[in-house]
C-alpha positions, -999 to 999 in steps of 0.1 A, spaced: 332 125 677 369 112 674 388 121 639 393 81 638 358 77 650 345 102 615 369 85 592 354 51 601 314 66 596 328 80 563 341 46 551 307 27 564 283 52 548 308 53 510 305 14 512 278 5 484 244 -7 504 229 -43 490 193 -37 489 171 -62 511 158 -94 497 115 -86 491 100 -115 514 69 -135 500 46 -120 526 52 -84 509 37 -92 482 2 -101 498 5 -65 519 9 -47 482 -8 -58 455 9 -35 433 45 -51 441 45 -81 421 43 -67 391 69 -38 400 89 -66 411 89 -87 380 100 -55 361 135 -51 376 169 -57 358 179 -87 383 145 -92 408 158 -108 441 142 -132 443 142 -144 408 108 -150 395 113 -190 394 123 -183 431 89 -167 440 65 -193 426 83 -220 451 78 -196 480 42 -189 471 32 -226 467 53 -238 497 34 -212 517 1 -220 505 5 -255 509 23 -256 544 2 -282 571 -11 -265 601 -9 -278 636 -42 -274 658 -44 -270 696 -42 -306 698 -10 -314 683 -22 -330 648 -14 -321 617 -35 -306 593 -39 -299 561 -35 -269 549 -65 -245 550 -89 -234 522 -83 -195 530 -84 -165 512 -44 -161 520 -36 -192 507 -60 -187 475 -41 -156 473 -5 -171 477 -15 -195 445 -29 -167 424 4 -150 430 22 -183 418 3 -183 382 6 -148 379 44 -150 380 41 -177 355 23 -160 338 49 -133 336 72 -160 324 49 -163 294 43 -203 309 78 -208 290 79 -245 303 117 -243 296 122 -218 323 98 -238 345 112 -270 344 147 -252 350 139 -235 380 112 -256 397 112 -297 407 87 -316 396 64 -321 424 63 -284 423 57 -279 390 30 -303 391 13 -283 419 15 -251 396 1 -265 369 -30 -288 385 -39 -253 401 -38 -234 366 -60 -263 353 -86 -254 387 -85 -214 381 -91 -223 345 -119 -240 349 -112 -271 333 -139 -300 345 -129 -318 373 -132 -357 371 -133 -354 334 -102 -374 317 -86 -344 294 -82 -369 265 -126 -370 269 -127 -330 265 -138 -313 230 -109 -286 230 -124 -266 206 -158 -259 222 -139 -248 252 -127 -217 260 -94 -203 247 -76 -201 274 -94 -234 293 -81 -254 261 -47 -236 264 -44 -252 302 -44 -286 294 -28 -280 264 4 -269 288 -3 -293 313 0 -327 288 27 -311 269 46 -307 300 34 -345 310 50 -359 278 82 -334 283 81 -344 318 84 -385 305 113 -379 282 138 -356 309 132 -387 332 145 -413 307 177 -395 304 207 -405 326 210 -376 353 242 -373 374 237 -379 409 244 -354 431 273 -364 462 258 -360 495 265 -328 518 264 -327 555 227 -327 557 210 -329 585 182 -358 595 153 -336 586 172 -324 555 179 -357 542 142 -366 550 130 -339 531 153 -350 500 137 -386 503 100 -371 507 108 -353 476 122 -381 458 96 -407 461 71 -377 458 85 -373 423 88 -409 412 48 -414 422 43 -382 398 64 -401 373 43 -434 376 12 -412 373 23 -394 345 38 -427 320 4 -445 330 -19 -413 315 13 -410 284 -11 -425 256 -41 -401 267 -14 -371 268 -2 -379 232 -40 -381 220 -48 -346 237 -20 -331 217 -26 -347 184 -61 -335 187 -50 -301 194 -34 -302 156 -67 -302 139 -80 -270 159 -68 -240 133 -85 -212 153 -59 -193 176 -52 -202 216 -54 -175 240 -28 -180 271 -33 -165 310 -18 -128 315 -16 -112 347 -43 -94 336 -64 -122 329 -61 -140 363 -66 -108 380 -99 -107 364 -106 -146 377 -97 -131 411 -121 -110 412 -150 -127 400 -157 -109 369 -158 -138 349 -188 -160 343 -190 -196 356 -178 -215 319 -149 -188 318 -163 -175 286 -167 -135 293 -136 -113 289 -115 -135 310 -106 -164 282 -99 -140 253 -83 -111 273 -50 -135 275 -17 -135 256 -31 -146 220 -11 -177 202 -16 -185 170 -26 -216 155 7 -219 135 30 -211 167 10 -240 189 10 -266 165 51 -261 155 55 -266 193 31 -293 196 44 -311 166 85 -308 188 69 -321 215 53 -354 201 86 -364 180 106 -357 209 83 -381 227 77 -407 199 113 -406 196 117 -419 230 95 -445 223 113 -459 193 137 -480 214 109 -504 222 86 -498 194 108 -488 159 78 -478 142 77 -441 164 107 -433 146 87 -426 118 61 -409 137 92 -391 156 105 -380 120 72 -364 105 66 -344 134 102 -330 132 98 -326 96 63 -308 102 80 -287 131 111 -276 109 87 -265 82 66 -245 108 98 -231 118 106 -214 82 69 -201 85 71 -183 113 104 -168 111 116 -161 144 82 -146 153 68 -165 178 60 -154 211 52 -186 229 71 -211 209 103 -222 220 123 -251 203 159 -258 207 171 -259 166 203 -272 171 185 -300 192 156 -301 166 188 -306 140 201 -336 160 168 -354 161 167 -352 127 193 -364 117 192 -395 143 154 -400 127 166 -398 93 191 -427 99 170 -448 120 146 -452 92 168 -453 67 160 -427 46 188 -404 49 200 -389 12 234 -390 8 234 -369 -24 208 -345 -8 227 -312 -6 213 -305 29 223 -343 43 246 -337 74 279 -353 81 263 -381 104 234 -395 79 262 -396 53 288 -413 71 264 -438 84 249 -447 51 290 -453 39 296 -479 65 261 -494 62 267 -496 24 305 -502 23 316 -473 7 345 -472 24 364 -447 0 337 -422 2 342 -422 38 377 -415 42 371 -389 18 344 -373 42 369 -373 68 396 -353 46 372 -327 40 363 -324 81 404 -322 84 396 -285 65 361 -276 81 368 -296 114 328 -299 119 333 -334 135 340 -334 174 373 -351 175 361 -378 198 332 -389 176 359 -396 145 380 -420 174 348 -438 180 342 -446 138 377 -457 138 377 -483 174 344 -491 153 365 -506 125 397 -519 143 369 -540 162 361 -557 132 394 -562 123 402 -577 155 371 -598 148 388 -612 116 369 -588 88 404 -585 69 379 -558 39 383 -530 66 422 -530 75 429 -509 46 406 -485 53 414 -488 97 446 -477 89 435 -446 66 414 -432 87 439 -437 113 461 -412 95 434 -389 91 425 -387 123 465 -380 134 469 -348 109 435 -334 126 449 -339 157 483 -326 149 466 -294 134 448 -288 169 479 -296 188 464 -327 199 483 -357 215 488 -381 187 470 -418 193 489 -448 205 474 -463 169 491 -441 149 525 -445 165 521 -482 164 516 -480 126 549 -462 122 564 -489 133 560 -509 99 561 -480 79 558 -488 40 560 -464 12 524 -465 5 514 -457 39 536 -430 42 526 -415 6 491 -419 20 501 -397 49 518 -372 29 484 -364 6 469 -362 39 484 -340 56 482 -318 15 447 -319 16 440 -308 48 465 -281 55 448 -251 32 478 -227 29 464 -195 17 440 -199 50 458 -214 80 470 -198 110 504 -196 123 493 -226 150 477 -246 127 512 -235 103 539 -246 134 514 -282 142 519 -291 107 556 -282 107 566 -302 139 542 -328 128 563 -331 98 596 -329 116 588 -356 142 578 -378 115 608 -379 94 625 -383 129 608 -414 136 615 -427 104 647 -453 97 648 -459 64 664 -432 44 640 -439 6 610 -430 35 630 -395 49 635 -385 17 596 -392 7 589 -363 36 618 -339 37 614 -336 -3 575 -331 -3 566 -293 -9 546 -293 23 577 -302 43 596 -274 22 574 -246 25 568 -248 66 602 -256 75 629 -234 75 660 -239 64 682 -241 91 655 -264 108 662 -288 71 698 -287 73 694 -295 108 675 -326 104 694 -335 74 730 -331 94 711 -353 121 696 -376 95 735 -383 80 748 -389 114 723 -417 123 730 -432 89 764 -434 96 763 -449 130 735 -474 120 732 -498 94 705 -490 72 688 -519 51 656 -522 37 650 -559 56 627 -556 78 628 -546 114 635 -570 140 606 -582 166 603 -564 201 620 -597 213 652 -594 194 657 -564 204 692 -562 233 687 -550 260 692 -509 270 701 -487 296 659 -480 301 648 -520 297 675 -522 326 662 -497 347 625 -508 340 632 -546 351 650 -526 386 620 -509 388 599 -537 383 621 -559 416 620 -527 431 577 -529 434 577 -566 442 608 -569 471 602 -571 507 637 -575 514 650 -545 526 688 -555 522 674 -564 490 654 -530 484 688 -509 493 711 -527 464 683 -524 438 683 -481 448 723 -484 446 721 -498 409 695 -478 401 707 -444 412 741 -452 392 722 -455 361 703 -426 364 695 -393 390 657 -402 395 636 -399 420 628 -434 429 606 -432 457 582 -423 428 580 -454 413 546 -465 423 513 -444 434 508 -471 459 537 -460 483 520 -438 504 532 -426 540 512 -401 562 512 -362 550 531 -355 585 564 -371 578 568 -366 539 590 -337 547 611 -345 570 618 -375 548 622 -360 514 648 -333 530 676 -362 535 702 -351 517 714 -382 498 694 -396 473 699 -433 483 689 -426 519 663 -403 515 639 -429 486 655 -459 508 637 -440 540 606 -436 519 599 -472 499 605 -490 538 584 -471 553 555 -472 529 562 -508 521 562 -517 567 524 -497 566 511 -510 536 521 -545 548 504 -537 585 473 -524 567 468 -557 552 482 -575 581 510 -588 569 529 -582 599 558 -601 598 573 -580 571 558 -546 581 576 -555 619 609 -563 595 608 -532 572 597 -508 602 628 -524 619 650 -518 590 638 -483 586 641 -476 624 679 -484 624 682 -461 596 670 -434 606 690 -437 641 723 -426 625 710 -393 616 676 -381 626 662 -383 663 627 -373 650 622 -396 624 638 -419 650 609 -413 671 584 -414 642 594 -453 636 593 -462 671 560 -444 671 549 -468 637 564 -497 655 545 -491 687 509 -488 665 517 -521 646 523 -542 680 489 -527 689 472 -537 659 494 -572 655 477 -582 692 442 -567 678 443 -592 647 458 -620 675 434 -623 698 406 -614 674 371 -613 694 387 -627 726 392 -604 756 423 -619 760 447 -592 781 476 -574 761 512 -578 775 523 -556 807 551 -547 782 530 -532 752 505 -517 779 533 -499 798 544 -486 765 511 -475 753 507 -457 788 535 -441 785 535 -426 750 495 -418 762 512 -399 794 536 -379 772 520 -374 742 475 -373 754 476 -363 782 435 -358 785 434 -398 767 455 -411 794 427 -390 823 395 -402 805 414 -440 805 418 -440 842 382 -427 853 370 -449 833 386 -478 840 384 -470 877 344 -466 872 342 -503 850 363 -518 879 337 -510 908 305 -517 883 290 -548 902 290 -527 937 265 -496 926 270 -473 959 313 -479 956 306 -472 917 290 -440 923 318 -419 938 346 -429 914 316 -426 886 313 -391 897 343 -382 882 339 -394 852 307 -379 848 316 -344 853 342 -344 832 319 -358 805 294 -328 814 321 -304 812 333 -313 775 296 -312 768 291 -279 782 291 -249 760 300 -212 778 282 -177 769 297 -143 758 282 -114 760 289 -87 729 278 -52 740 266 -26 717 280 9 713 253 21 738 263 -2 763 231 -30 755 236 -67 753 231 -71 719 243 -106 710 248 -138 732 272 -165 712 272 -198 722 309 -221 716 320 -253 729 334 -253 761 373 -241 772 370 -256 798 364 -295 792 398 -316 791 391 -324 750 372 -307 725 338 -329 718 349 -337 681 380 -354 697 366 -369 725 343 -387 697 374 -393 682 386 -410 716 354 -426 723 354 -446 686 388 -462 692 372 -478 722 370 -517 720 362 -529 754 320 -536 750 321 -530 799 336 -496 786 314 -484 760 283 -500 781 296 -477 807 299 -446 782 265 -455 769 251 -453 801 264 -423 811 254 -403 783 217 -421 781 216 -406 818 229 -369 809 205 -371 779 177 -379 799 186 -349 822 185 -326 793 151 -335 775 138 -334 810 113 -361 798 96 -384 819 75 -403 799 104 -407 768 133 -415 783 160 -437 769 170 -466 789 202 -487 795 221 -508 818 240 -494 856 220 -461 856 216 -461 889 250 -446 896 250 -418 878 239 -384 892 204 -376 886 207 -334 889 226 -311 869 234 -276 892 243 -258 859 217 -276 836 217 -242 810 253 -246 804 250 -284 789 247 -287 751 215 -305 745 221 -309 708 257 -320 712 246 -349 740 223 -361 719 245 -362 686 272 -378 704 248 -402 726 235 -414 687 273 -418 673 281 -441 705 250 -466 698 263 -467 663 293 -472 669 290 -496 694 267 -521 670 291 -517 644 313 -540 670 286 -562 683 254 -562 660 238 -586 683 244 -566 723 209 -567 734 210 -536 756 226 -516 733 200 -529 711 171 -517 733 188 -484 740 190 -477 704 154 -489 697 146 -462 726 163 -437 707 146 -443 678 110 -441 699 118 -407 715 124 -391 680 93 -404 664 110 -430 645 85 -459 653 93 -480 625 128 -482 629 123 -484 669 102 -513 667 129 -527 641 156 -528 671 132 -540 697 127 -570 676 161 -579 669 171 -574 709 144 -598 708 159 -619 684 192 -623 693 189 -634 727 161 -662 716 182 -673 685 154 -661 664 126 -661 692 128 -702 687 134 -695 726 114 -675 752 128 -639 747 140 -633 785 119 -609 809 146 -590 816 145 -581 777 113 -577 772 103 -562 799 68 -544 809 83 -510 795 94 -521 761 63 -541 755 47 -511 760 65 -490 739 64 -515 709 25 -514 718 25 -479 711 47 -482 679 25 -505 664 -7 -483 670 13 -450 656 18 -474 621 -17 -479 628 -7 -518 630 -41 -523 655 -41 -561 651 -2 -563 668 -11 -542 690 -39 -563 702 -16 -594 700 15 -575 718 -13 -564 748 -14 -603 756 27 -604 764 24 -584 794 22 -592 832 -15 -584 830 -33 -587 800 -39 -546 790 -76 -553 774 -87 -519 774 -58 -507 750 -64 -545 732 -104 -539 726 -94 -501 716 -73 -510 688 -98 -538 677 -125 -513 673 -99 -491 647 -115 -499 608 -84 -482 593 -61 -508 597 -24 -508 581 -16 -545 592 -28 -579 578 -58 -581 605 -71 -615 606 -44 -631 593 -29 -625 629 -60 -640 645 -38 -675 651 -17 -657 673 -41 -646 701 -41 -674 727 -58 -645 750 -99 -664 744 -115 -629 762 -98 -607 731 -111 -637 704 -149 -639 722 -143 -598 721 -135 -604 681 -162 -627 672 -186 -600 688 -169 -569 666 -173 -587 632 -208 -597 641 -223 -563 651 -201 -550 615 -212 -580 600 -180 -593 586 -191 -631 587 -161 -644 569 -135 -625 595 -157 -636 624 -156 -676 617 -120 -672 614 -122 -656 653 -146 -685 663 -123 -712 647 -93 -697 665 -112 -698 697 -124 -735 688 -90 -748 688 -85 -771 713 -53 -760 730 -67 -731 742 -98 -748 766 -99 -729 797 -103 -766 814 -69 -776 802 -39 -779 827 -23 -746 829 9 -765 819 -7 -770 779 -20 -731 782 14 -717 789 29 -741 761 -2 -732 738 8 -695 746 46 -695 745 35 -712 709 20 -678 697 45 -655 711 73 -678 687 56 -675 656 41 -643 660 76 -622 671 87 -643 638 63 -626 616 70 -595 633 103 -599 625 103 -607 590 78 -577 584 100 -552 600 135 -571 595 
């Protein structure tokens, strides 16, 4: 062995080892594990972990030789997977907190209906009809947990939840995600319907007294093994964790006022009922003393109910020693007592026990009702105003707009006010050198603000003011106080309005600013940045967050040297594409121009970046011209767009000619297929992945990677790019075929295959069909459909080829969704025949088999009617099904077919469904559909049917 060879073993082997992850299926090889598992520091997987891999085990579907699904199987490993589940619960002491943390709620639901099983609680008996006390300890116990975690369960789903942003799932992902979801809202609806016969279970379980025994590992082992007696009543029920009677009912007790306190918002009366429970649970509480073993309440959240309970009925103490902040300042406002609560918030201003932004919301409460006209509160808006700015200058807080605003009529008693404030809140002996510099600049920048002199001296003479500044900071502000004296007039009149204020320097520049936004003059735009840049060094290109030019260019804009150029560069250029975005492009063209001859003086690259701008806005300026027309660009901007194409995408410019060389020769197949040919391998080559082989040390194969192509002219991403600035519907019909025919080729699928126009002149081999990426085809042969009817809803063949996708994915609804509307929009809303060429023997079939997959047997009798030849065996099949999803007879008045009605009347009979077989003989009776009629007033009484029935079709699956 090599020295560098050694050195490398010696770093491998001193590099610390992670220890493998236990799988689920370890656990049913040892039985011994689990329990050595649970007892680890940090168990990987975590225990919440565990009881989703059990369950999701033991409940996965099976498929039999046939293809179906099944459910899953009653076995002794899935039994075993489930007992495995509880038993980890049962580790977690069935803390429902930890539970409902770590596992969703179908899940949970699942864990606990199969605790209720092993438990042997009576099945088909409503819970609220069981005697808990005559049942077994730990039988009771189960539905005790169950309904409180039904009641829990109601009051987490009336909370707001944040929803979580969408990743990059993939279809089976975000089908999962939606299973889940409306799994968990049925749970829901289940669980609010059976919320009255919860509540009633728990309230009777407060007048058992005798103690609860609770499922150990132990205990369930035992169950497993049969030891226990058919009632549960041997060693099994009181071998469990024991609870007593006081620890139960304190939790019980939490539970109901949490729930009846999420009832009070429709009924006010549960508030009450809310509030004794609380009071029950916070007495239970003291009683136990941090001794309970199964008991777990949240006793800050317990606090918060309390004191919401206590205020919504009113019966809050404000003299009660133990009556919180919130009951007291809510029984102020209620009874007016304003003064007391401005002195509550003084004393928070020392213990700072109110959040900050709960104080702003009392306050916006009372400058509403000023601004509402209640002139009793302005006295008391602007004192707890001031409060509110001294606890925010002691944090270091930003001080509210408000408060500045009410310096600006400053009198002496509002200042006074301020300055007992800021005494009573600032505790000397006690405060910290922050809280000591907040005051102290809070101070300063007051007396700073400050104009008239009688108001300074109020706040440079107080002792506060005194003691935190020091003295050269005084003499400074007094030297600076004198000096603005002297230059302004002082007087005690009062200030003049906003309005009479002149003019300054900033209202100058902020009027500039203002023309600056609004012009679209760019002769105009360049004098406004002269004036402005000789009034102050600014970066002016700032001005508004709506100027916004492409990442690529910001630098080589904002290095121009001069200041005038460089924002001048900037404001054009963002102004020319924000106008083009909206399609104002008589100005964009004007400020691109503008721009453009700038730039030439100094810079060839931005020169080329305008022309580049100016060459995308003549594109999108004939776009929003011709609108839906096909009307042809002129030679000029085409030559232009070739040629930047040529220089600058090379491969662009290659796919543009094959396939405009394959569109041109579409309505002669056999020319088509040699200049198609080209088009089509490179298409297969982008599409192609290429293998590499990594050899172990001993010279083995040991890993084969799989990466997109080399060799292809693009990379697939951008060639999707490419493909989805594609207008031209001949091209994308051309794509769309092409790629329908490669995926085809690839699924290697007779009886599935997606379908779409000029097939025929593709090739129908691949000589290297291992190298072709059958995920990617299929990805990118999906984005082009959708892409495609995001330009033209209402193209019939792509409609059919997306319909087809949709079929050979299993997507039936959805399928027959898009062979409906191809139906529609080619028949204005089937008031027409849909044309054969449309609905043609194929897709009648396939929206025959739809229809019998939705287990809609009824339209698929109707739909066997629409073909060449009338399919009765699949017709008199589907008629036989009992298990019907569809509306049956209702579609009776659509057959016109009188074998399938005499075939009808004959089904009902021998089932002896009278009232459904006179409605098959009056459909037959009608008489349009005579066989003796001309076969004129047959095909009319038939095309009849086909209209109304593709109409009901449509609005059931529209």
């Amino acid at each position: 062995m090599s020295a560098e060879a050694a050195d490398r073993e010696a770093v491998t082997c001193s590099r610390p080892c992670t220890p493998p992850q236990t799988t689920w299926f370890e656990f049913l090889l040892d039985e011994d594990l689990l329990e050595k598992h649970l007892q680890k520091t940090s168990p990987d997987p975590v225990p919440v972990q565990l009881v989703i891999q059990f369950l999701e085990q033991a409940t996965k579907p099976t498929v039999n030789e046939q293809n179906q699904v099944q459910p899953p199987a009653d076995n002794r490993r899935n039994r075993t997977l489930k007992l495995l589940a509880l038993k980890v619960s049962a580790h977690l002491r069935w803390d429902l907190d930890v539970l409902e943390k770590g596992l969703s709620i179908p899940v949970l639901n699942m864990l606990l209906n199969e605790l209720l099983c092993v438990s042997k609680v009576p099945p088909g008996v409503k819970h609220v009809d069981l005697d808990l006390s005559t049942l077994p300890p730990t039988t009771a116990m189960a539905v005790l947990i169950y309904n409180r975690w039904a009641i829990r369960t109601i009051v987490q789903s009336s909370f707001p939840e944040k929803q979580t942003k969408p990743g990059p799932h993939q279809l089976n992902m975000l089908n999962h995600v939606q299973q889940e979801k409306e799994l968990t809202e049925n749970i829901l609806k289940v669980l609010k319907e059976q919320a009255e016969d919860s509540i009633m279970v728990l309230q009777g379980v407060l007048g058992i007294k005798k103690d609860f025994y609770i499922h150990t590992m132990r205990t369930l082992d035992l169950l497993a093994s049969e030891s226990c007696t058919a009632n549960g009543e041997t060693e099994c029920s009181t071998a469990g964790l024991k609870i007593s009677a006081d620890e139960l009912h304190c939790q019980v007790h939490y539970d109901l006022g949490a729930v009846f306190f999420q009832q009070g918002c429709s009924d006010s009366s549960c508030y009450e009922k809310s509030r004794d429970h609380f009071l029950k649970t916070k007495e239970l509480l003291l009683k136990l003393d941090g001794a309970a073993l199964h008991c777990r309440i949240d006793e800050k959240r317990l606090a918060g109910y309390w004191n919401a309970c206590s205020i919504l009925t009113n019966s809050s103490d404000v003299s009660d020693p133990q009556s919180t902040s919130y009951s007291q300042i809510h029984s102020f406002i209620t009874s007016g007592n304003f003064q007391g609560l401005v002195e509550l918030f003084l004393k928070d201003n020392l213990t700072l026990s109110l959040p900050s932004h709960f104080r702003q919301s009392i306050l916006r409460e009372f400058v509403q009702r000023t601004q509402q006209g209640d002139r009793a509160v302005e006295e008391v808006c602007f004192k707890l105003c001031i409060c509110n700015a001294v606890r925010d200058a002691l944090e270091g807080q930003v001080i509210s707009v408000r408060f500045k605003q009410l310096l600006l009529k400053p009198t002496k008693d509002k200042i006074d006010f301020l300055l007992k404030v800021c005494a009573r809140s600032f505790n000397k002996d006690n405060a910290s050198e922050n809280s000591k510099s907040n005051m102290a600049a809070f101070l300063k920048s007051l007396c700073e603000s400050l104009e008239d002199p009688q108001l300074v001296f109020m706040v440079s003479s107080h002792e506060l003011f005194m003691e935190l500044l020091k003295d050269e900071e005084r003499k400074a502000l007094v030297e600076q106080m004198k000096k603005r004296s002297a230059s302004v007039s002082l007087c005690t009149k009062p200030l003049p309005s906003f309005y009479d204020i002149p003019a300054s320097a900033s209202v100058n520049i902020g009027q500039l600013e203002h023309q600056l936004i609004l012009s679209l003059d760019s002769w105009r735009i360049r004098q406004i940045l002269i004036e402005l840049h000789g009034m102050a060094e600014r970066q002016f290109w700032k001005v508004s967050s709506k100027w916004e030019i492409p990442p690529d260019y910001i630098g080589d804009i904002l290095s121009i040297k001069d200041n005038v150029t460089r924002d001048l560069v900037y404001i054009l250029m963002a102004k020319g594409l924000h106008c083009s975005t909206i399609k104002d492009f008589p100005h964009a063209r004007q400020l691109i121009t503008a721009c453009l001859e700038l730039v030439t003086e100094f810079s060839p690259k931005l020169r080329q970046v305008m022309l580049n701008e100016m060459l995308l806005l003549e594109i999108r300026s004939h776009e929003a011209g011709v609108g839906g027309s096909r009307e042809r660009p002129p030679t000029d901007l085409v030559s232009r767009v070739r040629g930047y194409l040529e220089m600058r995408i090379h491969a662009a410019c290659i796919l543009g000619q094959l396939l405009a060389a394959t569109c041109k020769e579409l309505p002669g197949p056999k020319e088509s297929r040699r200049t198609a040919k080209d088009l089509w391998e490179v298409v297969v080559q982008v599409c192609s992945v290429s293998s590499q082989h990594k050899r172990a040390n001993d010279g083995r194969v040991s890993l084969i990677k799989q990466r997109e192509s080399t060799l292809g002219i693009l990379h697939r991403s951008k060639f999707v790019t490419f493909i989805k600035k594609l207008r031209e519907p001949l091209v994308l019909t051309t794509l769309i075929s092409l790629f329908v025919r490669l995926h085809s080729i690839v699924r290697d699928d007779i009886v599935n295959e997606v379908t779409a126009e000029h097939l025929s002149i593709w090739p129908t081999t691949l000589p290297n069909l291992q190298s072709v990426d059958v995920e990617a085809v299929a990805v990118t042969v999906k984005e082009l459909v959708n892409y495609a009817l995001t330009l033209n809803p209402n193209n019939h063949s792509w409609l059919i080829t997306q319909a087809d996708i949709y079929f050979v994915t299993n997507q039936y609804s959805a399928a027959l969704h898009y062979y409906l509307q191809a139906g529609a929009v080619c028949s204005d809303f089937f008031s027409k025949t849909v044309p054969p060429d449309v609905y043609t023997d194929q897709v009648l079939k396939r929206m025959i088999k739809c229809c019998s997959l939705l287990n809609c047997h009824t339209q698929v009798a109707v739909l066997c009617q629409f073909l060449r030849e009338v399919d009765y065996m699949t017709a008199f099949k589907a008629l036989q099904e009992q298990s019907g999803h569809d509306a049956m007879d209702s579609f009776y008045d659509y057959i016109w077919d009188v074998t399938i009605l005499e075939y009808l009347t004959h089904i009902h009979h021998k089932r002896g469904e009278n009232e459904k077989r006179q409605i098959a003989i009056k459909a037959i009776g009608q008489t349009e559909l005579n066989a003796s009629n001309p076969e004129e007033v047959l095909q009319l009484a038939a095309q009849k049917r086909k209209k109304k029935f593709l109409q009901a079709m449509a609005k059931l699956y529209f």
